[in-house]
C-alpha positions, 0 to 999 in steps of 0.5 A: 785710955782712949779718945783724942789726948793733945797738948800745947806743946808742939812736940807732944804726940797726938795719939787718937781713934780717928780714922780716915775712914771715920773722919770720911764718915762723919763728914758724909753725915754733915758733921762741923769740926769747928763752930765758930762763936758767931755761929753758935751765938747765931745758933743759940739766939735761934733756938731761944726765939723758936723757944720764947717768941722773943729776944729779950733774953732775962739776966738769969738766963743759963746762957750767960753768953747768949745775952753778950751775943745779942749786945755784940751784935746790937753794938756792931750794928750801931758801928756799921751805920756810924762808918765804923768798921764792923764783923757784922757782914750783910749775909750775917745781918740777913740771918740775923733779921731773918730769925 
């Protein structure tokens, strides 16, 4: 079998097709090893917008976690103008209103 095979156990051995070379091509390419959950919520919330020219995402929606993101979001807004302390950066607050 191939592919990438890991476990949690520090002495596992890591056995993978990735090769420097790939690796330097997938990055030439603008490949992103690790999306952070901000950014694929900020991701999702986009193409939902693009999608149905709104935010109100409905309770059924498929992406449940889209609907966590926004009220995330809404609830580390209110923490910032309230003085406390927050994850919601100025630059992430400028994508956010940007959309």
């Amino acid at each position: 079998s191939g592919g990438v095979h890991s476990s949690s156990s520090s002495t596992a051995a890591v056995h993978s097709h990735m090769t420097p070379e790939r690796i330097k091509l997938l990055e030439e390419v603008g490949f992103v090893w690790k999306v952070n959950a901000w950014t694929e919520g900020y991701n999702d919330l986009v193409e939902f917008k693009r999608k149905c020219g709104h935010f109100n995402v409905p309770p059924n929606y498929p992406n449940k976690k889209l609907r966590n993101f926004i009220a995330t979001q809404r609830t580390h807004y209110r923490f910032l103008q309230e003085g406390k302390k927050t994850q919601l950066t100025e630059e992430r607050i400028k994508r956010l209103t940007d959309i």
